[in-house]
C-alpha positions, 0 to 999 in steps of 0.5 A, a space after each residue: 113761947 107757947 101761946 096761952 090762949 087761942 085769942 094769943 094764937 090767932 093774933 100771932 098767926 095774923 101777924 105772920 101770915 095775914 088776917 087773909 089766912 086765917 079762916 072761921 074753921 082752924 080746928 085741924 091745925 090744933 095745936 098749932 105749931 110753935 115754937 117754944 124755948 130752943 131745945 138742949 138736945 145735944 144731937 142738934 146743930 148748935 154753933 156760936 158767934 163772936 161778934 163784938 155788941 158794937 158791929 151787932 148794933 151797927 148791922 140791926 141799926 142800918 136793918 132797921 133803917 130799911 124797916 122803918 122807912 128811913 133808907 130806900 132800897 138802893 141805900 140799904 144795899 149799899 150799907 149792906 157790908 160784910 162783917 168779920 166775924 168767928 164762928 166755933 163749931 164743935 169747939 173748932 173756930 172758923 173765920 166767917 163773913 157776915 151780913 144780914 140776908 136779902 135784897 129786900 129783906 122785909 120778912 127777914 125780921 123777928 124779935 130784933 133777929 134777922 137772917 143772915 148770910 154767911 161766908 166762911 174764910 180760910 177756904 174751909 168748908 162747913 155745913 156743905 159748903 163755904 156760903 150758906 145763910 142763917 134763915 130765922 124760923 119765922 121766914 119759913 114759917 110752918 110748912 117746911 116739913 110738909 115741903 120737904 116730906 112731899 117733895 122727897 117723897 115724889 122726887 123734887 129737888 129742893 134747897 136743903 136745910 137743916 135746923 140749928 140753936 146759933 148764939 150771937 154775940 151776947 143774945 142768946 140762942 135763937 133757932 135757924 135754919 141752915 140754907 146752902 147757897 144755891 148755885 152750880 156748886 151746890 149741884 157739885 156738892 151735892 153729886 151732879 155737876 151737870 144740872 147748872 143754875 143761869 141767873 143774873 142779876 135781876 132774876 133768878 131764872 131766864 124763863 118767862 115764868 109770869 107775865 106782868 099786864 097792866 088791868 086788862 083783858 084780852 089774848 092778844 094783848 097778854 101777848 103784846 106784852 109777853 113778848 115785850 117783857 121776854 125781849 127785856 129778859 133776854 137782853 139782860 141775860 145775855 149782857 150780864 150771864 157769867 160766861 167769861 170762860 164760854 167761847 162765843 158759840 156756846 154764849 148764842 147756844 144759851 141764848 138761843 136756847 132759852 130765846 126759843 122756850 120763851 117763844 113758845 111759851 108765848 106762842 103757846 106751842 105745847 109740844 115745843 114746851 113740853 121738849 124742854 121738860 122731864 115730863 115725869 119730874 115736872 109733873 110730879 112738881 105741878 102735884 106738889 104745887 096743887 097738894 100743898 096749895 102754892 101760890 105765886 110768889 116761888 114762880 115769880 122771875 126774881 124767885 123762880 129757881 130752875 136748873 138745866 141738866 146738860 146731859 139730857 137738855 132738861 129744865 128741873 124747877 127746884 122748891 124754895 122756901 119762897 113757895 108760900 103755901 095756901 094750906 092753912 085756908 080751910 074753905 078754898 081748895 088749894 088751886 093753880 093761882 094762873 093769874 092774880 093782881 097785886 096792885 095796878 097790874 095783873 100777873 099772869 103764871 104763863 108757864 104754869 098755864 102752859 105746862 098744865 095744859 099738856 095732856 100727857 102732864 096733867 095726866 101723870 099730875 092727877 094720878 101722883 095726886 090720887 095717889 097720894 090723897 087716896 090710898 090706903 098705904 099712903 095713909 099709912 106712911 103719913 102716920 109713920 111719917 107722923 111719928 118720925 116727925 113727932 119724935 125729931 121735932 119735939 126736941 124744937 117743941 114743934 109740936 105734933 106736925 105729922 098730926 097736922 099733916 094728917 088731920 090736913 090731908 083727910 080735911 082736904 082729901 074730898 075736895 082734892 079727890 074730886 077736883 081732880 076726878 073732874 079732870 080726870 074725866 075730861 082728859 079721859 073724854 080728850 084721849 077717846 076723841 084722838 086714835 093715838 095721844 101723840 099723832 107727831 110720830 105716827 104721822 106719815 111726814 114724821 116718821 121716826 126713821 124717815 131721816 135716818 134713811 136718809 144716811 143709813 141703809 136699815 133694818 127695822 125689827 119690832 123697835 129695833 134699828 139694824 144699820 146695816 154693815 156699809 160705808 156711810 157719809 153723813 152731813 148733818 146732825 141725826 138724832 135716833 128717836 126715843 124708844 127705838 134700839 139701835 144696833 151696828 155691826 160691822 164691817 161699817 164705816 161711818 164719816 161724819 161732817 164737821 160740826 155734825 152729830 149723832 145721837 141716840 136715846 134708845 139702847 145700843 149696841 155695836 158687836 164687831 170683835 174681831 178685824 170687822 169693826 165698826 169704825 166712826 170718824 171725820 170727813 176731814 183730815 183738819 176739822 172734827 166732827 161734833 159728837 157721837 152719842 148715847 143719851 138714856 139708854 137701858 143698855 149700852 154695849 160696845 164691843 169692837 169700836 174705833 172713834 176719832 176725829 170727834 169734838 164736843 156739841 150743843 144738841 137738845 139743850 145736852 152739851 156733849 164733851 167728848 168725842 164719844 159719850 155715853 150719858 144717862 144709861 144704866 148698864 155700861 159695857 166698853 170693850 175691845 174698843 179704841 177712843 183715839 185723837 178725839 179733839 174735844 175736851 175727853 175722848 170718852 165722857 160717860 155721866 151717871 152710870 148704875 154700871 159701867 164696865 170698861 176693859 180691854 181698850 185703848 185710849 190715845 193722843 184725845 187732846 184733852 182727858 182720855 176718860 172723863 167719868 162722873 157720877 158712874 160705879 163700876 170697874 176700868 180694868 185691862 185698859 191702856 191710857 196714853 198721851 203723846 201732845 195735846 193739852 198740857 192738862 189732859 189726864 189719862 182717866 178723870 174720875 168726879 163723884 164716882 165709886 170705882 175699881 181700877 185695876 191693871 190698868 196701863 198709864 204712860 207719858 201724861 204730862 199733868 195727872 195719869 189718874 185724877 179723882 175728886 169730888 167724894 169719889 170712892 177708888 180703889 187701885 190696884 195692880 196698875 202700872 205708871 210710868 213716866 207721868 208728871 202725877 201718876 195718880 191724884 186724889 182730892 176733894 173729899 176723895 178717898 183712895 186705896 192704893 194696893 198694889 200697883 207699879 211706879 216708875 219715872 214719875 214726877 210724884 206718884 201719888 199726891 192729896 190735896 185740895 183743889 176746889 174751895 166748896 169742897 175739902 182734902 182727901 183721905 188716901 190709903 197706901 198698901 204698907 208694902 210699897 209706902 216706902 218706895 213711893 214719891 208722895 206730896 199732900 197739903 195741910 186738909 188731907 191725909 195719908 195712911 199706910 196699912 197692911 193689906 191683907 191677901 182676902 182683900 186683894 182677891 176680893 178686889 181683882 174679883 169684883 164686878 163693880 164698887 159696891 162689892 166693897 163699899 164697906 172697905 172706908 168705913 170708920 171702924 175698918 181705917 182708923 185705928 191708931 195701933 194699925 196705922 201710922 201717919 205719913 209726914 206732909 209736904 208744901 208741894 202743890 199742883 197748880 190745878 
């Protein structure tokens, strides 16, 4: 309800946030933002739940058994079960589990209603996944816009939600937002499995984000007691970290990973920290913390959410909803909070301090920061902001947030602009006083290239490595520095040593078409190498290569998976290359491409996976894929997130799945060739597939949809009309299959495109569904067992 009067308004915003808040001056926030009735819009989220009075009364009495004091934490928990409950959604009926939200809910509460989480059953998926949580409106309080807008807007992940009207038993509807569940599948869901959450029980994140000290001064003993409260972590994280399917090396990896952040975290070794962040992302976090005034509570250990990329061996904090904001202080500027005291101890935002200490971060910080608050064309898209913003949230009377917004940024923007001038100055006045901002890689005891020719006999032209043709042996791990291209051409010959890598994070090139190759392989007959890899890259160009003997390594926080890896680069090209009897889980892993071309290869006897791509778009084509023995779940070409064409291809003898695609891929397959594979072709998981033209002899089943992981859903497959009838097929109950006739322009278009994109209006609703046009194709029980 819309308060009648400012003197309601104030008792209301006291109530919320806490007469700390509230300041003589709130004329900006006019009108305040509020809530009033649940809108009719029929275009918002709205979804009932049945539940019987009898189960509500038993879950809002044991609530507020906590609330008045009358059970501590521990009995509160333990009364805490789930509920069976039904939730129907666009008039579809789903079996859901439900429980009130949080461990120490106090601020759950509004009005009788408090969060709740929710899990859906029967292994469905719904709002973007099978676990998510109903957050009361109250709980996020008036800055969730703003949040979101600027974290979008400067590139921070944050945990998304979306607004609903939920009905409960007989108590009307009542606002919520929708919260996905944050953990490694919501990464999956959201398109990239290789950023992972480590949390346990205690804590969110192993990173020793704040100090706890009892009232007392002095450096020495802040870091008697970091050290203490880092040792206490660690053996927590490394008794309880789910790692049950992680070999005992990997489990040290994690460990020694994270033990030597928190190490110099407390040693306040900055360039060490700095090695573990994206120094573009983090400091676009730290301007999204001073811009909308964080304080402490989102970085404290039981809420600090930060995710590790394994592709690249970074940390990327995520925004929560438990980052607070301080905006609504109209005569303090919003700052860091590095330290603040809530009862007998003080708290000490350690990793904050640290990060904003670096040069290089601040730097990057106060220009996103200036950006924002000084340009005329940031202005400009707050206005259009505002207007979006009035328009979607009116339907919540959410009344005029983007003028909030605005009339925010131009109260704030002098104070802002000159606190960070101020710091402009004396980082400007820090860079004078040094020749070069990072002296480590000019400094003649650390070269770039004094470990490469240690093993390799080079040529260096501008920032460009020529290694030059040769045979060269090498015993320990080498990782090519930042910047710097690296090219091979042959005749080379390069032995590496088990459990040693290469690694090079510039762009690559290896041009040896004809019989002079570039060969890489193990100094053992018996023992694998670690890996080979490009990680970053503009541009990576393979033409001529033979690799084996690879394994999989842990490298700079990147786990490595393949004998060959291509990460994180932009351009892709692979051909005339040969990836054979790799000993790691895939013979080539390439993650997060923009364009990827693979043709003209081979890929043979790697244990596991031949090809393992995720997240690329691109085009496999021209290629051979083989298995003669390894892993009994090895797949010829293993596709996840990705848009793809794969196109005369040649597939043979895999003893599980010849082409395996999943998690919302796109593919399109045609003029390919299967043959004796136990599943020539797979498709799951929110997948959908064209089958064109291809040829199919001696499989098990040729072409097979199903569901395989619960946080997604089945798959869509289309088959060419003309070879529906002569092919073996099996599909459970979430997907489907389709036949269609294809017409010539299509197949042409396909055998001419460069990459997925070309075609990416080929699976749109109006193309496929199309009653008179397609006809569907009976189901069946059979089912892999992954």
């Amino acid at each position: 309800m819309l308060m009648a009067s400012s003197q309601l308004i104030l008792i209301s915003l006291q109530k919320i946030f806490g007469p700390g808040y509230i300041s003589k001056s709130l004329s900006y926030l006019d009108p305040i933002l509020t809530l009033s009735k649940p809108s009719t819009d029929p275009k918002l989220i709205q979804f009932d739940i049945k539940l019987p009075d009898k189960e509500w009364n038993e879950i809002s009495a044991h609530y507020m058994k906590l609330m008045e004091k009358k059970i501590n934490n521990d009995e509160y928990l333990a009364g805490n079960i789930w509920h069976k409950a039904k939730l129907v959604y666009r008039g579809h009926p789903y079996r859901i589990k439900l429980r009130p939200h949080g461990r120490e809910p106090s601020g759950h509460l509004h009005r009788g209603m408090m969060s709740l989480e929710i899990k859906i059953r029967d292994n469905r998926n719904l709002f973007g996944g099978r676990k998510f949580n109903l957050i009361i409106y109250e709980r996020i309080k008036y800055l969730f816009e703003p949040k979101k807008y600027l974290s979008e807007k400067l590139g921070i992940t944050h945990i998304k939600s979306q607004v609903a009207k939920v009905k409960i038993g007989n108590l009307g509807y009542k606002v919520f937002f929708i919260e996905n569940k944050f953990d490694n599948s919501y990464f999956e869901i959201n398109g990239n499995s290789s950023l992972k959450v480590f949390k346990w029980a205690e804590f969110k994140s192993p990173i020793l984000s704040t100090v706890r000290r009892p009232g007392i001064s002095g450096k020495q003993k802040i870091k008697a007691a970091a050290y203490e409260q880092n040792k206490s972590m660690l053996a927590k994280f490394g008794e309880s970290l789910d790692l049950v399917k992680t070999d005992v090396n990997q489990k040290q990896y994690y460990l020694t990973f994270f033990n030597k952040l928190n190490t110099c975290i407390i040693e306040n070794d900055l360039d060490c920290v700095k090695s573990y962040f994206d120094v573009e992302y983090i400091s676009s976090f730290l301007a999204l913390k001073e811009l909308l005034g964080f304080k402490w509570h989102g970085v404290m250990p039981d809420n600090f959410f930060v995710a590790w990329n394994q592709s690249n061996g970074k940390l990327y904090p995520i925004i929560n909803r438990d980052y607070y904001t301080s905006v609504f202080e109209t005569n303090t500027l919003p700052n860091y909070f590095y330290e603040f005291k809530e009862g007998a101890y003080h708290f000490n935002l350690i990793l904050i301090k640290r990060l904003n200490s670096i040069p290089e971060i601040n730097h990057l910080k106060i220009k996103k920061i200036l950006a924002i608050t000084g340009q005329k064309k940031e202005k400009e898209e707050y206005i259009k902001f505002r207007n979006q913003s009035r328009d979607r949230l009116t339907k919540l009377k959410y009344n005029r947030l983007g003028q909030v917004i605005q009339n925010f940024m131009h109260h704030k923007r002098d104070q802002i602009r000159g606190n960070v001038t101020q710091n402009w100055d004396k980082l400007h006045k820090y860079y004078r006083k040094r020749k070069n901002p990072q002296p480590n890689f000019q400094r003649k005891n650390h070269h770039p290239l004094i470990t490469v020719k240690e093993f390799f006999r080079v040529k260096l032209i501008g920032n460009t490595i020529h290694i030059l043709p040769g045979k060269y042996t090498i015993t320990r791990n080498i990782i090519f520095p930042k910047k710097y291209s690296v090219e091979i051409s042959g005749p080379t010959k390069i032995e590496i040593s088990p459990k040693s890598s290469i690694v090079i994070q510039g762009n690559f090139k290896i041009f040896s078409p004809n019989s002079n190759r570039v060969q890489i392989s193990s100094t053992s007959l018996t023992k694998p190498f670690g890996a080979f890899a490009i990680n970053g890259a503009e541009n990576c160009n393979i033409d001529g290569l033979d690799i084996s003997g690879g394994s999989q390594a842990w490298i700079t926080g990147s786990f490595y998976s393949g004998g060959l890896n291509i990460y994180n680069c932009k351009n892709v090209s692979v051909k005339n290359t040969t990836v054979s009897k790799n000993y790691a889980d895939d013979g080539l892993n390439i993650k997060l491409c923009d364009h990827l071309q693979i043709r003209d290869s081979k890929f043979l006897n790697n244990f596991a996976d031949q090809v393992d791509i995720d997240y690329c778009n691109g085009v496999v084509e021209n290629s051979v894929f083989s298995d003669s023995g390894g892993d009994d779940n090895g797949d010829g070409i293993d596709v996840s997130g990705s848009e793809i064409i794969l196109r005369n291809n040649h597939f043979s003898t895999f003893r599980d799945k010849a082409v395996s695609l999943g998690e919302k891929s796109k593919v399109i397959l045609a003029s390919n060739t299967f043959l004796k594979n136990k599943l020539a072709i797979a498709v799951k998981d929110l997948t959908d597939a064209i089958i064109l033209e291809n040829k199919f002899s001696g499989n098990q089943i040729d072409v097979i949809g199903y569901q395989k992981k619960e946080i997604f859903d089945g798959a869509n497959i289309y088959i060419d009309k003309k070879i529906s009838e002569s092919i073996s097929y099996a599909i459970d109950t979430r997907s489907n299959i389709f036949q269609k006739k294809y017409s010539q322009d299509l197949l042409t278009q396909t055998a001419k495109a460069t990459r997925y994109t070309n075609l990416s209006n080929l699976f749109g609703k109006g193309y496929y569904v199309d009653t008179r046009d397609i006809s569907h194709l009976a189901r069946s029980s059979w089912l892999p067992n992954n």
